[in-house]
C-alpha positions as CSV (number, residue, x, y, z in Angstrom):
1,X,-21.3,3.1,5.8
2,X,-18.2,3.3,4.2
3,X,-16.1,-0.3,4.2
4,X,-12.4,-1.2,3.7
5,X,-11.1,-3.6,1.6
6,X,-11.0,-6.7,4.3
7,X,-8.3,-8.4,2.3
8,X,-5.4,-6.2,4.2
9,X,-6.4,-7.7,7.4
10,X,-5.0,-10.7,6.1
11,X,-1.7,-9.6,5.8
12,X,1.1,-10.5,8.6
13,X,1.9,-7.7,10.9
14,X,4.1,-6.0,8.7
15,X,6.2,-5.8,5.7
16,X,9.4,-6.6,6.3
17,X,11.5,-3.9,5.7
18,X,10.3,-1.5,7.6
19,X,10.0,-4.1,10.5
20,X,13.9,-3.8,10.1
21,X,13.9,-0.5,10.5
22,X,11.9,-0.5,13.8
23,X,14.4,-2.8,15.2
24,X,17.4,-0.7,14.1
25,X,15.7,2.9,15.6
26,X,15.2,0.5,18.5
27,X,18.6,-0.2,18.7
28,X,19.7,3.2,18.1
29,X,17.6,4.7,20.8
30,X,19.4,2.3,23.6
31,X,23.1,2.4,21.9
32,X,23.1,6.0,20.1
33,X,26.8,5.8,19.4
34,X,26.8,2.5,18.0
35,X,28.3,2.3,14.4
36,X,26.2,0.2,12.4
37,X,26.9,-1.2,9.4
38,X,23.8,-1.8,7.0
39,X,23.9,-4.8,4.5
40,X,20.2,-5.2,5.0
41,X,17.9,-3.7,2.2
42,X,19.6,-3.8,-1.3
43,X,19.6,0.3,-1.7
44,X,22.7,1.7,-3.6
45,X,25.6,3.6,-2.3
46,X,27.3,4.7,-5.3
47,X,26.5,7.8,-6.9
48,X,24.7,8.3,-10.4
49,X,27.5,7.8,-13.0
50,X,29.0,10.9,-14.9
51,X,27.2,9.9,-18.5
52,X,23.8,9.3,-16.7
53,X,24.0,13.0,-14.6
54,X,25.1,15.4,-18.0
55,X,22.2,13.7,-19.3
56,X,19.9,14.6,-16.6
57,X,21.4,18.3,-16.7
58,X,21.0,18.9,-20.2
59,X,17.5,17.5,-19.8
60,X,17.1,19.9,-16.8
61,X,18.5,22.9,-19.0
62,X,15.7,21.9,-21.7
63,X,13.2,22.1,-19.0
64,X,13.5,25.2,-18.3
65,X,13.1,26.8,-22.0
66,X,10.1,27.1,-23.4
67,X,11.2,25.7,-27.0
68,X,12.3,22.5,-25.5
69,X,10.1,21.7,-22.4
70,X,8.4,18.6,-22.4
71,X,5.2,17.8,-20.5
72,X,3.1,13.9,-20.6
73,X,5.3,11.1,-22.3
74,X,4.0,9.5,-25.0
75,X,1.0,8.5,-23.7
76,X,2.5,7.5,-20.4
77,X,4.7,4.4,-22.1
78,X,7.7,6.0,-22.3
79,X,9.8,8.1,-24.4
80,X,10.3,6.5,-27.8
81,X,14.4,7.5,-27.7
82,X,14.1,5.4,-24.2
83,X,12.5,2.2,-25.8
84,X,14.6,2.8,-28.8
85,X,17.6,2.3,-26.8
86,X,16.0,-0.8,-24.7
87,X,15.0,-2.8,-27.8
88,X,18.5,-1.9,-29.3
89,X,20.8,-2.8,-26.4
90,X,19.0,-5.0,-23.9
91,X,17.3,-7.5,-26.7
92,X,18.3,-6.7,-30.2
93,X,22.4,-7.4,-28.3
94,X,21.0,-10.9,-27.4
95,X,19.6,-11.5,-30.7
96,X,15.9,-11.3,-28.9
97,X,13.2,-9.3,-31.2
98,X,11.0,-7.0,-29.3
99,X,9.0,-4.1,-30.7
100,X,8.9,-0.8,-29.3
101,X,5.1,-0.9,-28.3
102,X,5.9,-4.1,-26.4
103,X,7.9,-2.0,-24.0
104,X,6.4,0.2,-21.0
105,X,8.3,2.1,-19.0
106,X,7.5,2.5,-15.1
107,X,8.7,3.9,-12.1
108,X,9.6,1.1,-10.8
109,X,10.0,-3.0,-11.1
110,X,8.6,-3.1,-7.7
111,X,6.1,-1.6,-8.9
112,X,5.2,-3.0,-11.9
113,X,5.3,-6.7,-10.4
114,X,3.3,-5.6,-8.0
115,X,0.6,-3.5,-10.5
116,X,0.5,-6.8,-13.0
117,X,-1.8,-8.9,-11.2
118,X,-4.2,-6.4,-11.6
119,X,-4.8,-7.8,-15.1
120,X,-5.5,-11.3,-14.7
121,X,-8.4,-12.9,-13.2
122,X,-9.2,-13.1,-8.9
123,X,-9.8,-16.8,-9.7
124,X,-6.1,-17.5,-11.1
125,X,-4.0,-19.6,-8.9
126,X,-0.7,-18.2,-8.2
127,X,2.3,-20.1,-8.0
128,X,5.6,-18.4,-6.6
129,X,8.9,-19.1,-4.8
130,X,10.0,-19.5,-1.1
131,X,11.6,-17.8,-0.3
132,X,10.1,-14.9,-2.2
133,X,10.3,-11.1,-2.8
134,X,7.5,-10.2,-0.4
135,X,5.8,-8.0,-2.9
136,X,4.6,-10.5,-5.2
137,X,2.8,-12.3,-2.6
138,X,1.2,-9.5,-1.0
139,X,-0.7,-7.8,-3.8
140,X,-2.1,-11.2,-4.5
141,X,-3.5,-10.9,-0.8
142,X,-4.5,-7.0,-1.0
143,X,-6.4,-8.2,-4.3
144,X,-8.3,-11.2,-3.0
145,X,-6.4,-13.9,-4.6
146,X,-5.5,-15.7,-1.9
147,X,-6.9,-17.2,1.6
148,X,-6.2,-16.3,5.4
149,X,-2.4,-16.4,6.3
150,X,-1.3,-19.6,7.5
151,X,0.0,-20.5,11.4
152,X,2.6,-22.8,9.4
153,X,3.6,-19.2,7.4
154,X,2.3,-18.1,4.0
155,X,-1.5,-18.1,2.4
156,X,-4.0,-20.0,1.6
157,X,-4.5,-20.1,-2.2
158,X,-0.9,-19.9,-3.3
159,X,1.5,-22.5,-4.3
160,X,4.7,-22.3,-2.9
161,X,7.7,-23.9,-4.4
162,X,10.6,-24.5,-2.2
163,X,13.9,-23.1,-3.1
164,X,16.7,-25.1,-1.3
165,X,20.3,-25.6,-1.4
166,X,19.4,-28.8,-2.7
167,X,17.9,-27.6,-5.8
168,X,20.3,-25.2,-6.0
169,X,17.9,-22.4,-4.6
170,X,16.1,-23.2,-8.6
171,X,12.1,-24.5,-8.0
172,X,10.7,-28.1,-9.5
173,X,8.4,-27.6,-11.6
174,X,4.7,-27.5,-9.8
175,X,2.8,-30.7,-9.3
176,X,-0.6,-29.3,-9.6
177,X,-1.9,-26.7,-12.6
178,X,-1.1,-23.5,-11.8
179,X,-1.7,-20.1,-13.4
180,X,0.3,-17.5,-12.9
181,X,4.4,-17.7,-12.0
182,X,6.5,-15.6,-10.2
183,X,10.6,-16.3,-10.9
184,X,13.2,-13.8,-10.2
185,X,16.9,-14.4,-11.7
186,X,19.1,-13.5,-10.6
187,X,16.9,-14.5,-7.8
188,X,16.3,-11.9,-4.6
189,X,16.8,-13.0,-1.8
190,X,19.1,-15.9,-2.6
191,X,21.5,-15.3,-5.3
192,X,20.6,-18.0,-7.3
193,X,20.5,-18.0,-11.4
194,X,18.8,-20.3,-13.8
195,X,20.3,-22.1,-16.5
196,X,18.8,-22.0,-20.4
197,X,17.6,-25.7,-19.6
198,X,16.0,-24.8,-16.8
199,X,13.9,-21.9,-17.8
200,X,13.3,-24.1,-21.2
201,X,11.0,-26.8,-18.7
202,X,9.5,-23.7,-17.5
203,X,8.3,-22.5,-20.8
204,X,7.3,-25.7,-21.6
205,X,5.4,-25.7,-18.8
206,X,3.3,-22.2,-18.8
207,X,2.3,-23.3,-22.7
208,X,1.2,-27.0,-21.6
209,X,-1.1,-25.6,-19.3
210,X,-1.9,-21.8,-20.9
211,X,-0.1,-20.1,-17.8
212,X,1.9,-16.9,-17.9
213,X,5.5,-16.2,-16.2
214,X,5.8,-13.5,-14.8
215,X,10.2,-13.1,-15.2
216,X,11.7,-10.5,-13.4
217,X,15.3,-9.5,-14.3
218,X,16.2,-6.5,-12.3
219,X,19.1,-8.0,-11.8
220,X,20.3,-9.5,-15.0
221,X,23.3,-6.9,-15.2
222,X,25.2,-8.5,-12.6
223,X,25.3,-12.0,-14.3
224,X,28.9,-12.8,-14.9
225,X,28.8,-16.8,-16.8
226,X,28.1,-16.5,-20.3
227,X,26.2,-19.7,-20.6
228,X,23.0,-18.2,-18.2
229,X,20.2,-16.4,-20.0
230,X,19.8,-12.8,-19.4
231,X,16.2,-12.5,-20.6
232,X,13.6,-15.8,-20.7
233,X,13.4,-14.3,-24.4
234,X,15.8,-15.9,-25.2
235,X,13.9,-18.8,-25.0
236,X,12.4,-20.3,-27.7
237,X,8.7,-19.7,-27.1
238,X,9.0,-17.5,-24.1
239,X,7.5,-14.2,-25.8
240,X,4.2,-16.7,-25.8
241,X,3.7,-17.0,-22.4
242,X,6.4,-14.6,-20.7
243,X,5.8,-11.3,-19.5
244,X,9.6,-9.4,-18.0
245,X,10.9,-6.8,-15.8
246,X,13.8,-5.1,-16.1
247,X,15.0,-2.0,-13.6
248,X,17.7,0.4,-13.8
249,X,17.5,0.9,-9.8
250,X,20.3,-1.3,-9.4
251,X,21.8,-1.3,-12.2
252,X,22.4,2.0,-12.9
253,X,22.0,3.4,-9.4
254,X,18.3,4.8,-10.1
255,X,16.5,4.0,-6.5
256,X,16.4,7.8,-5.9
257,X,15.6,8.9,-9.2
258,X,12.8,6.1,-10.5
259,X,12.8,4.6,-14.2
260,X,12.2,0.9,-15.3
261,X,10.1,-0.6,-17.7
262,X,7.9,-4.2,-18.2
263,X,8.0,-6.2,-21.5
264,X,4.5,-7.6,-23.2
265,X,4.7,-9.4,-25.8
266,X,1.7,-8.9,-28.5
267,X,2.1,-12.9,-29.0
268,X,0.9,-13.3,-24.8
269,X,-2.6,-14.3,-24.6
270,X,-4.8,-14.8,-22.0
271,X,-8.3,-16.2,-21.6
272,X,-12.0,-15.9,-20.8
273,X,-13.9,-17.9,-18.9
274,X,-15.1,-19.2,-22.0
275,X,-11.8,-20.2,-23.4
276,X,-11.1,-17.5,-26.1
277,X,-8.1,-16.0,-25.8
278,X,-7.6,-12.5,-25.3
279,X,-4.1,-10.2,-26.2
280,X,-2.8,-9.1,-23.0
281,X,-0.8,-6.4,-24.3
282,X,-3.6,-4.4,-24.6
283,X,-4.9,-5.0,-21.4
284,X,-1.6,-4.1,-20.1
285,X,-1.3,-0.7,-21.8
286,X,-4.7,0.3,-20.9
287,X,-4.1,0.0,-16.9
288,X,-0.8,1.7,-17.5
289,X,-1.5,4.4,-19.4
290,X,-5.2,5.0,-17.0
291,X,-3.1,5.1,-14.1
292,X,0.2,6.3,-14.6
293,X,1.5,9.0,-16.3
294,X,4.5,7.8,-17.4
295,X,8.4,9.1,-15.7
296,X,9.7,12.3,-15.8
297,X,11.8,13.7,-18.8
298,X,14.8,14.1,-16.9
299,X,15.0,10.4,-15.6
300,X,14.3,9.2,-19.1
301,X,17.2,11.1,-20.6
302,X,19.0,9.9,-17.5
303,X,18.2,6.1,-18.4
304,X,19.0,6.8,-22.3
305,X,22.7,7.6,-20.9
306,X,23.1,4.4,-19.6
307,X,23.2,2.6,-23.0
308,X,25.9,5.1,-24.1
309,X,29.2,4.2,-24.4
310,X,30.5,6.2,-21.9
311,X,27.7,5.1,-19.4
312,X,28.1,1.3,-20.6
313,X,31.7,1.4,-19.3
314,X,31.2,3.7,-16.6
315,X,28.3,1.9,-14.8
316,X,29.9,-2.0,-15.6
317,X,33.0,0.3,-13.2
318,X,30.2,0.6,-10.6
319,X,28.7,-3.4,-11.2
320,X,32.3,-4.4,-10.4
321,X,32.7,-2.5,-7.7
322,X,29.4,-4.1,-6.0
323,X,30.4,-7.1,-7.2
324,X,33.8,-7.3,-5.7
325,X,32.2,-6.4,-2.4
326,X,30.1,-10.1,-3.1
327,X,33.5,-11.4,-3.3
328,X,35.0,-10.6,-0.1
329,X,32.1,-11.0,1.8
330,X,32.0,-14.9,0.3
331,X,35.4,-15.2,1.0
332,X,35.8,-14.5,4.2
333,X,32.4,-15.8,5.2
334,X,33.7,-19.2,3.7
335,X,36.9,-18.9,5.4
336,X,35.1,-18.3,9.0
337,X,33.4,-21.4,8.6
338,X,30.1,-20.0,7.2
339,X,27.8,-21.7,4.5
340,X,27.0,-19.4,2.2
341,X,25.6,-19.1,-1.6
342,X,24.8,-16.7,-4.2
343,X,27.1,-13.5,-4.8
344,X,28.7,-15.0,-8.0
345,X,25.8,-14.0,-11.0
346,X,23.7,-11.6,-8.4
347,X,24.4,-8.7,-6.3
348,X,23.0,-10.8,-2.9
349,X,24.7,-13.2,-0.3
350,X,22.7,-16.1,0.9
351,X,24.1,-17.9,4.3
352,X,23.2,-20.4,6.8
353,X,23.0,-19.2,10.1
354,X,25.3,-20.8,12.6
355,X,24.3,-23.0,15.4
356,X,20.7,-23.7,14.3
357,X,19.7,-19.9,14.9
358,X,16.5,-18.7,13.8
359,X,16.7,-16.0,10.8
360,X,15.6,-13.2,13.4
361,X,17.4,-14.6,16.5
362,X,20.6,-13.9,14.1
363,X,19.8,-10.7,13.0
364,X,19.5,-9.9,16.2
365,X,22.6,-11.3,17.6
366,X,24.5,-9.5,14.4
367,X,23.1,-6.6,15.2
368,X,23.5,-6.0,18.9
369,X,27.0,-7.8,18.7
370,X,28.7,-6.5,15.5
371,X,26.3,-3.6,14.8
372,X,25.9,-5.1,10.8
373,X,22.1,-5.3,9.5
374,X,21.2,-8.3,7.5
375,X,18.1,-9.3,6.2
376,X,16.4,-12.5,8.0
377,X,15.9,-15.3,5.8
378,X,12.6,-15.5,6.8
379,X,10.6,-12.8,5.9
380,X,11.3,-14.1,2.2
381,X,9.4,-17.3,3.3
382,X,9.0,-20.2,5.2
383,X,11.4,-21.6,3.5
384,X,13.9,-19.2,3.9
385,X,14.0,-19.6,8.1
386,X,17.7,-20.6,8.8
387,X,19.0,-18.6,6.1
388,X,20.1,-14.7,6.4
389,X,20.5,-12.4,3.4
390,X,23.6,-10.0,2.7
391,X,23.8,-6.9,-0.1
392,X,26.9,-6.3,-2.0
393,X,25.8,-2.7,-2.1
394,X,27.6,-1.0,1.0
395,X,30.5,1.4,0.5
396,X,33.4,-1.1,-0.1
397,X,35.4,0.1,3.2
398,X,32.4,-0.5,5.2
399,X,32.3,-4.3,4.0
400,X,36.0,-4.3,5.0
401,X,34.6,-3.7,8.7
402,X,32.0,-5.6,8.6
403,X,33.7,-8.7,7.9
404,X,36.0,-7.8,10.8
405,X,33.4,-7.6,12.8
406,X,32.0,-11.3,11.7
407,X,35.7,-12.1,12.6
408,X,35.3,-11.4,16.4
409,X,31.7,-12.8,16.8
């Protein structure tokens, strides 16, 4: 008798993206004219900058000859130009030493935060943020790291630190030992960015008790203040006990095409049950290279153009573009009366719904009365009910109506 794994049925009804989507086709089917404005899931509307598509078309035009086609990466990790060009710009800049084998590039952040656990002991505990990206949680579940799902909201088996606007959407430090951390900054949903003293205590406290961080930094591109850390690597003693993730998705406009990449450092160890510490770089290149077989050519040589000069300039055009869109929808959100946070260092607007509404009793009211999707605060987290998320990435004259739309609400 064949058996599935029973750790799915322990996760909520659905994820919640594509439980927006049912409610927008919903919508659609009962007002097919409507207009709708999405500002819901943080996909990009500008196109792939000029640098990044010759690159892609020369590496097309190589394709196709038989002197110059190229098959398998090297060894799934990544084209060595490609890392060459990470190490060089997005560390090496910062004055942050990584090596090229510590460096493994994906299809995806999402999935490589998601892929990671797979790594580390089912008996860790897991601590992570709430609100939190919904992907970090759920592997745990689908792996068996966690309990049954909670009437209150969340799992069993996970810590949950509370992000509020009291803490400046920035977590304490856990009470009780935990294992294995998930922090995003600039933080998804909420906007928020950590300062160097901050993610000092956290390094402090992943080597005080022999935990690892897992730091994801898709969205270190769009920090704007000088004084906040772009990569925990820059913190002493981070490459110890720190594993990153970095996407070009949105910061170079790659959801459609695929490239990121993960950082291990060799100095990251890990332990038996017996207490002798094991490399985890290894570990990690192994289940990489077994089960992926690395991104395509094309998108590779499309990444490399990024760190030109020409794409440098071009795509920080496209970051302020996004960026100013974060800008008018704070301001006129502020000026309407509207709490609101993030959309400074971070490409996502974090508000308070009015008049005590529940996440999805707003979306719902935004979306049958202004025909704008959001992103309820909720399905980050328990934690996050109250609170609605906003992108910067729409078209810039469909933010224009959407704020005149909040106007008449």
């Amino acid at each position: 008798m064949i058996t599935v794994n029973e750790n799915y049925l322990k996760l909520k009804a659905g994820y919640l993206f594509p439980e927006i989507g049912r409610r927008i086709r919903a919508f659609k089917e009962k007002n097919p004219n409507a207009d709708i404005v999405k500002m819901g899931i943080g996909d990009v509307t500008q196109p792939l900058t000029p640098a990044v598509i010759e690159a892609m078309h020369k590496a097309v035009d190589e394709m196709a000859n038989i002197k110059t086609f190229k098959g398998y990466d090297d060894d799934g990790v990544g084209y060595e130009f490609l890392r060459k060009a990470i190490r060089d710009n997005d560390f090496a800049a910062r004055d942050v030493q990584i090596d090229l084998d510590e460096i493994f590039v994906s299809d995806g952040a999402k999935s490589d935060t998601g892929n990671i656990q797979e790594i580390f002991g089912i008996d860790n505990i897991i601590a992570v943020t709430d609100p939190v990206y919904p992907v970090y949680v759920d592997t745990n579940v689908m792996a068996g790291r966690t309990g049954a799902a909670k009437d209150s909201g969340g799992y069993e088996g996970i810590v949950y630190m509370p992000c509020t606007a009291e803490n400046g959407f920035v977590p304490a430090l856990p009470k009780e030992k935990v294992d294995l951390i998930y922090l995003c900054f600039p933080n998804n949903p909420t906007g928020a960015v950590a300062t160097k003293e901050q993610l000092t205590e956290w390094v402090g406290y992943a080597k005080e008790n022999k935990a690892v961080i897992l730091f994801d930094a898709a969205y270190e591109a769009y920090i704007s203040d000088p004084d906040i850390p772009h990569s925990i690597y820059e913190i002493d003693g981070a490459k110890d006990i720190a594993i990153e993730f970095r996407s070009f998705s949105k910061t170079a406009g790659f959801t459609g095409i695929r490239c990121a990449y993960s950082v291990v450092p060799k100095n990251l160890k890990a332990y038996k049950k017996d207490g002798i510490a094991v490399d985890v770089n290894p570990f990690w290149g192994r289940r990489h290279c077994t089960k992926f077989n690395g991104v395509s050519y094309i998108s590779q040589r499309g990444a490399e153009a990024v760190y030109s000069p020409q794409g440098k300039k071009q795509i920080r055009q496209t970051i302020e573009l996004y960026m100013n869109n974060a800008k008018t929808i704070c301001d006129s959100l502020t000026a309407l009366g509207y709490t609101v946070y993030g959309g400074v260092n971070a490409p996502y607007i974090w508000l308070k719904t009015p008049d005590g509404m529940g996440s999805w009793e707003f979306f719902d009211h935004l979306l049958e009365n202004a025909n704008i999707v959001g992103t309820p605060g909720a399905g980050f987290g328990t934690a996050g009910e109250g609170f609605f998320r906003l992108t910067a990435f729409a078209l810039p004259e469909n933010v224009t109506v959407a704020m005149e739309r909040f106007k008449k609400l």
